[in-house]
C-alpha positions as CSV (number, residue, x, y, z in Angstrom):
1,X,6.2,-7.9,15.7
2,X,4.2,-10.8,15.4
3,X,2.0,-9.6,18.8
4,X,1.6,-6.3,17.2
5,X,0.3,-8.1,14.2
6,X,-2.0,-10.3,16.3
7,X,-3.3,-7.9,18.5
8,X,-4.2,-6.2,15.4
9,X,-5.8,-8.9,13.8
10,X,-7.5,-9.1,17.1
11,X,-9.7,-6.1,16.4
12,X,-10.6,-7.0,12.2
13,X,-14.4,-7.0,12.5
14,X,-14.6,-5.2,15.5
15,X,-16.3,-2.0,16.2
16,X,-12.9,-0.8,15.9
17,X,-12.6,-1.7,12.1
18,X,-11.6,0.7,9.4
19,X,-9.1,2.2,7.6
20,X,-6.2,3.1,10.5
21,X,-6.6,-0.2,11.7
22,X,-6.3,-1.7,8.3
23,X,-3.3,0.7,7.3
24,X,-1.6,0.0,10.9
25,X,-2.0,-4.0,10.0
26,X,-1.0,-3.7,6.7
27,X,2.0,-1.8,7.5
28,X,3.2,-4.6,10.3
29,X,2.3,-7.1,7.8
30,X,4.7,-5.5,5.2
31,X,7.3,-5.0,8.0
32,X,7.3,-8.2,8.9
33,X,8.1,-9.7,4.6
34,X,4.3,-11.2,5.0
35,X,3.7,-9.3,1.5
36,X,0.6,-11.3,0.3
37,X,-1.6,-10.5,3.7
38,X,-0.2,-6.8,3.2
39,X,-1.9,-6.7,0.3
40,X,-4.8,-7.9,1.8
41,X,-5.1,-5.9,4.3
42,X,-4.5,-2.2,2.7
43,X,-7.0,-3.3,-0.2
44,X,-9.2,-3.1,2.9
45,X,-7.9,0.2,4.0
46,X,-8.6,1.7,1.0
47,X,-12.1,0.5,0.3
48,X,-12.9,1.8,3.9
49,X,-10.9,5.0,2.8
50,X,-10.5,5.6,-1.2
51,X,-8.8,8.6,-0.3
52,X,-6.2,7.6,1.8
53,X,-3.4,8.2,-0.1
54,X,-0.7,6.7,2.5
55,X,-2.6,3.5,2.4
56,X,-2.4,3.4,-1.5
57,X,1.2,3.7,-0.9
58,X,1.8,1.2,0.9
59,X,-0.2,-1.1,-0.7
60,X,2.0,-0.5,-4.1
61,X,4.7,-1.3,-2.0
62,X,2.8,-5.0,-0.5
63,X,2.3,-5.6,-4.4
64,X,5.6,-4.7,-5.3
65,X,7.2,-6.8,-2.7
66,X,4.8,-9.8,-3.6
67,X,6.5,-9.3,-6.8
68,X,3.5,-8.0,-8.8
69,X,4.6,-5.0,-10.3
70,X,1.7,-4.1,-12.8
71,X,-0.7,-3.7,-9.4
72,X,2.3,-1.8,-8.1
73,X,1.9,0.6,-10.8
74,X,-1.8,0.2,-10.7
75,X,-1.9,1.1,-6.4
76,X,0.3,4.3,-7.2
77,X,-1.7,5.3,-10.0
78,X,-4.6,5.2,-7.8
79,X,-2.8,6.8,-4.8
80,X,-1.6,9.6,-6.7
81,X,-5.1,10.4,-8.0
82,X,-6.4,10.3,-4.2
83,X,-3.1,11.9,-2.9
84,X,-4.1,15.2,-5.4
85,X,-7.8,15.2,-4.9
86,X,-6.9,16.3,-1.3
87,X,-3.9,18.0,-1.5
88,X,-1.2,16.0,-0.1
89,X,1.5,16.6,-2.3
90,X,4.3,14.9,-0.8
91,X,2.3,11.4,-0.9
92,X,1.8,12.7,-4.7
93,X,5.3,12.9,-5.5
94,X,6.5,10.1,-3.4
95,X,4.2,8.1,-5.4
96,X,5.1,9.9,-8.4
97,X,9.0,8.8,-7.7
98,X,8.0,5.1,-7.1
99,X,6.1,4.9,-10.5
100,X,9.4,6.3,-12.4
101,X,11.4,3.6,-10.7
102,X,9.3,0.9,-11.5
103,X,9.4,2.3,-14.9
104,X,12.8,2.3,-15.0
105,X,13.7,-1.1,-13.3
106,X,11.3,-2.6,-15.9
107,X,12.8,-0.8,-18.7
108,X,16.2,-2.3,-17.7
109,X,14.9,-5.8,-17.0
110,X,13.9,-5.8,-20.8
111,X,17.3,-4.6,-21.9
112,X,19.1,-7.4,-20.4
């Protein structure tokens, strides 16, 4: 993992540079528990890309994992916007689902 991540890291700046490469680092950084330079690097992917709906998912996920819900909420929001403006539905309602979880885990935190 930690070669994929390098050789990824490799290429930030490049000509290469954009939002795949961004998304495909992000995603081996938030495979890897490295939560904080997840985050990082899909905020990138999606100010290459504001559309990119996958890469707003997974950087609700990064903020969720980094234990910072409210961006959680915030990325999904945002991803759900992009994920309707071009149709992709089941990014949409993945999204959608993650959002009423949060919600939900939140709601039973405050009971307790």
């Amino acid at each position: 993992m930690t070669a994929r991540i390098d050789a990824l890291q490799a290429l930030v700046g490049s000509p290469r540079d954009g939002a795949l490469l961004r998304f495909a680092l992000g995603s081996a950084l938030l495979e890897a528990g490295r939560h904080a330079e997840a985050v990082s690097a899909l905020r990138a992917a999606v100010t290459f890309d504001p559309g990119y709906s996958a890469a707003w998912k997974l950087l609700g996920k990064a903020h969720q994992g980094a234990g910072e819900p409210v961006q959680a909420a915030e990325a999904w929001r945002e991803g759900i916007a992009a994920a309707s403006a071009r149709g992709d539905t089941q990014a949409q309602k993945e999204m959608q689902v993650f959002l009423r979880r949060l919600a939900r885990d939140a709601a039973g935190n405050q009971s307790s």
